[in-house]
N, C-alpha and C positions, 0 to 999 in steps of 0.2 A: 600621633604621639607614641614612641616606644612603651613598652610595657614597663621596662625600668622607670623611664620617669614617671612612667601613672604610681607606680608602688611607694617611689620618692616622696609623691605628693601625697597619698595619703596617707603617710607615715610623717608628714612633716609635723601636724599637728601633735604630736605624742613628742617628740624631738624637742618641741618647742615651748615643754611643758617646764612649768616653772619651781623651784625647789624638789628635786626628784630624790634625795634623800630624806627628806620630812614623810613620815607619815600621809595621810589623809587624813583630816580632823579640824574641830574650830579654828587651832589654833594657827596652823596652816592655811585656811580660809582665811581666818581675820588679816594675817601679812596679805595675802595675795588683796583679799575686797581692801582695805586698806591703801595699797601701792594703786589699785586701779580708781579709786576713788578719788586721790589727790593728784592723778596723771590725766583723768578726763575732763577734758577743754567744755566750757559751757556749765559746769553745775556748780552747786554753791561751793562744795568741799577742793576747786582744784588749785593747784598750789604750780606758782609758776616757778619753773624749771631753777633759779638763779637762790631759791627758797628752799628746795628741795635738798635739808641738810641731815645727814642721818650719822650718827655718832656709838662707836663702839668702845666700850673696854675694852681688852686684849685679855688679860691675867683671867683665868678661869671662864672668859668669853668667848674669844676666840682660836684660845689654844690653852690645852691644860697650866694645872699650877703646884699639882702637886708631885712630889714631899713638900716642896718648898717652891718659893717664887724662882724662877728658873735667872733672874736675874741675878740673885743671891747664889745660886749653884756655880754660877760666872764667877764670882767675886770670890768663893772658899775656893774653887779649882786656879784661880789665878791669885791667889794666896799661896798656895802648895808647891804650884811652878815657878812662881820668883822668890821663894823663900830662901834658896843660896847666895842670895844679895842682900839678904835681912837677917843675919844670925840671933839678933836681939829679939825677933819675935819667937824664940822658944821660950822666953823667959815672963812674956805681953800677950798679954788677954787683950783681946780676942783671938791672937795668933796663934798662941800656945794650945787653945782647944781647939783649931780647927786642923791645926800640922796632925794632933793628937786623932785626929777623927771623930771629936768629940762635937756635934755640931750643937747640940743640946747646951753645951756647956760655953760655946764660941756665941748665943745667942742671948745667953744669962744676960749682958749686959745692956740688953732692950739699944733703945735710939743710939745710945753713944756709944754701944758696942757695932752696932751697923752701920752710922757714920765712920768708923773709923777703921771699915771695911771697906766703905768706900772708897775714903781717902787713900788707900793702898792702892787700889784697885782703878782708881778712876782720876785722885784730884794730882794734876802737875804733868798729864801726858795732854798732846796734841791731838786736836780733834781726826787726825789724821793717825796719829798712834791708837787712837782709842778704838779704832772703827775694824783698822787693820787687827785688836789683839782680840774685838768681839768676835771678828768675822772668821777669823782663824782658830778659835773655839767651837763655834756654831760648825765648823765643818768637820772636826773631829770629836766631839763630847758627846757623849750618845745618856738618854735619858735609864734610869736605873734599872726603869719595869718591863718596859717594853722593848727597850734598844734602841729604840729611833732616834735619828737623830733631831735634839728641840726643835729648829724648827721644819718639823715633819710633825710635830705633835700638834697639829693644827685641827681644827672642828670640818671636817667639808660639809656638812649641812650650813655652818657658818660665811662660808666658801661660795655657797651655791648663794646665800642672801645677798651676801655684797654684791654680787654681781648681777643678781635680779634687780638689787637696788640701782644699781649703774646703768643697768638697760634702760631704764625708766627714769630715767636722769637726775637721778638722785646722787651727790656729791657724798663719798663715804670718807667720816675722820675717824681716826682711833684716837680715843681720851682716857688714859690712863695710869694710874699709881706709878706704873713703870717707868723707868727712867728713858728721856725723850728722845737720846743721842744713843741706847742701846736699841731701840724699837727700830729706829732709824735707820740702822744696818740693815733687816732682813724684811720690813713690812711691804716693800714693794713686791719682792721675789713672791711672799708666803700668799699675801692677800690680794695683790693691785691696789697699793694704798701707797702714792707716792710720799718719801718723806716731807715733803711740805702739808700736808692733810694731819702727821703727828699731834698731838697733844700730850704731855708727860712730864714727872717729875724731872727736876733740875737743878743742876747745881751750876752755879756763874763759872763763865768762862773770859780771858782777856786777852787782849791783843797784844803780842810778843813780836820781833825779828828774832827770830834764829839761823844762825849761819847764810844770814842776807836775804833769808825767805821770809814775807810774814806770815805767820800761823796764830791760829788761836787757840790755848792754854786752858783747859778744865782746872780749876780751882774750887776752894769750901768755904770762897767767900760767904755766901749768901746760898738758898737753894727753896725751891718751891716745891709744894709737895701736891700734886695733883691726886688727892683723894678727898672722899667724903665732900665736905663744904667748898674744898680747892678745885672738883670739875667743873662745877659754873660759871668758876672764875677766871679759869683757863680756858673753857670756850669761849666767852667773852674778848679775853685778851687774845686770844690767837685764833678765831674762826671769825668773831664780830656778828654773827647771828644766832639767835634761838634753833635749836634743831626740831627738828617734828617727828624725827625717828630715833631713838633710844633703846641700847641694850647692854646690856651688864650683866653681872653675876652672884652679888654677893651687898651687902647692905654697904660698902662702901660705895655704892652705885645708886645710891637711892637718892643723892641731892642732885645728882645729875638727871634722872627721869621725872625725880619730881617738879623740876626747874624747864624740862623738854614739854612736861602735858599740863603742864601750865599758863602754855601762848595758848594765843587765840585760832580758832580753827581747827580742822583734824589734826589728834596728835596719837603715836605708836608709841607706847612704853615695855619693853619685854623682858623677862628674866629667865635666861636659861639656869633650871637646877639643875645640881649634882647628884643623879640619884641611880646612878646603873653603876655598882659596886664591882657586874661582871664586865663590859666592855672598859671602864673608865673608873671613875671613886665616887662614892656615896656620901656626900657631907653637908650641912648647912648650918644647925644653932649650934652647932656645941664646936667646928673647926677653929683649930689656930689660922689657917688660911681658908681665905674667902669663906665669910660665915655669912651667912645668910637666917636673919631672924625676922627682923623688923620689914624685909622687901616679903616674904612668904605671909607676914599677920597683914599688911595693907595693901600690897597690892592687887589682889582680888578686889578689895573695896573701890579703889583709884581706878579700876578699869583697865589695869594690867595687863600683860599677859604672861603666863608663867607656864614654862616649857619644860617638861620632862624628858630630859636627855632618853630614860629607859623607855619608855610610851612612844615618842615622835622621831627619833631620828634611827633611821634604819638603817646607816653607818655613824660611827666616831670620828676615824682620821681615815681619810683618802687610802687610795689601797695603793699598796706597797708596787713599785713597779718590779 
């Protein structure tokens, strides 16, 4: 054997090493003894392959969220760019404050100021319209603090999970607040997370002929809102199994882990905090976005595992090429 391949090989095992931006520590052990526990054939805890469903947030899970839900930064910046078709909204709130740069004052109006952001933004175009005006955002809208563009604001120790998880044949969904048809656009490219694995808010859509094609039409008929109490119900309805792997961010994530280490058999519930002010942002009881109170007082008790962005991950976002 050449001397190159002798090096090869013992260099393979370091190569082949799993979450290579985590830290060293419990919490990093507990994923990997975890993954290896319900992947070995023969012991009580193994979980066949068809079983193996592990489920993600996205919003402050697996890519940043703040100033704001970067899905909302969509909807003010495509507020601003069609607003010479809408003269009336200098006059209409929500409009009025967000032309104005006032997003503080564009958001006064809670639910029915945001539905009717959306409705601008999202209800009466084609699913085919909608995809093309996210995707054409995502490619030029670059995030406030860093530059990058959103989806480059991604977690790669996140990054590195998924696909530990995949190796190991573990099927990964993302279930999230976010709306289902925006995640939709870019989850394949960012994570390997084809859009059929999605879970996420929604707003009904119907079925139209326009100009002899048929398409289907986003409307404000009706709309589900995949948080809190709404992700068990949307893995239910769109996954049809219990998952055994759970991670989120913030207490609107807590009826989805609590509802995941709930089944029977080995179960992984995680919470990535926010708490490195210098690579990322520092926030949990007291955020308007992603607050995190009640997953930090119980989850320690429930058998959790609660991750310190600052302590455990030895990069943020994937580096820059």
């Amino acid at each position: 054997m050449k001397r190159c391949a002798i090096v090869i090989l013992l260099y393979l095992p370091l190569l082949a090493e799993p979450l290579p931006s985590w830290n060293p520590g419990k919490n990093r052990d507990a994923i990997i003894g975890f993954v290896e526990k319900v992947t070995t054939p023969g012991t009580p805890d193994f979980v066949e392959p068809a079983a193996r469903i592990a489920t993600f947030d996205n919003d402050g899970c697996l890519w940043s969220e703040q100033p704001m839900y970067f899905q909302l930064i969509y909807a003010i910046d495509r507020i601003k760019a069609t607003a010479d078709e809408h003269p009336e909204w200098k006059e209409t709130e929500p409009f009025a404050s967000v032309l104005k740069g006032d997003t503080k004052g564009a958001l006064a109006g809670g639910e029915k100021g945001l539905l009717k952001m959306i409705a601008a933004t999202h209800a009466g175009m084609t699913t085919e319209e909608f995809r093309a005006a996210v995707s054409d955002w995502l490619s030029t809208a670059r995030h406030p603090k860093t530059g990058r563009p959103y989806n480059e604001m991604i977690y790669q120790p996140m990054l590195e999970l998924l696909e530990y998880l995949r190796e190991n044949g573990f099927k990964t969904f993302i279930v999230s607040g976010g709306g289902i048809d925006f995640m939709r656009v870019f989850v394949e490219d960012a994570y390997g997370i084809p859009p059929e694995q999605v879970v996420g808010s929604s707003i009904a859509a119907k079925y139209e002929v326009r100009d002899g094609k048929p398409v289907l039409v986003k409307t404000l008929d009706s709309h589900f809102i995949d948080d809190k109490e709404g992700k068990p119900v949307g893995i239910h309805q769109h996954i049809g199994r219990r998952p055994i792997f759970a991670a989120g961010n913030s207490d609107g994530d807590f009826q989805m882990l609590e509802y995941t280490t709930a089944g029977d058999g080995a179960r992984f519930a995680m919470i990535v905090h926010h708490d490195d002010a210098d690579r990322e942002w520092a926030y949990d009881r007291d955020s308007h976005i992603g607050k995190l109170a009640r997953g930090l007082d119980e989850g320690p008790k429930r058998g959790w595992t609660i991750v310190s962005m600052k302590d455990e991950w030895k990069a943020i976002y994937p580096a820059s090429e």
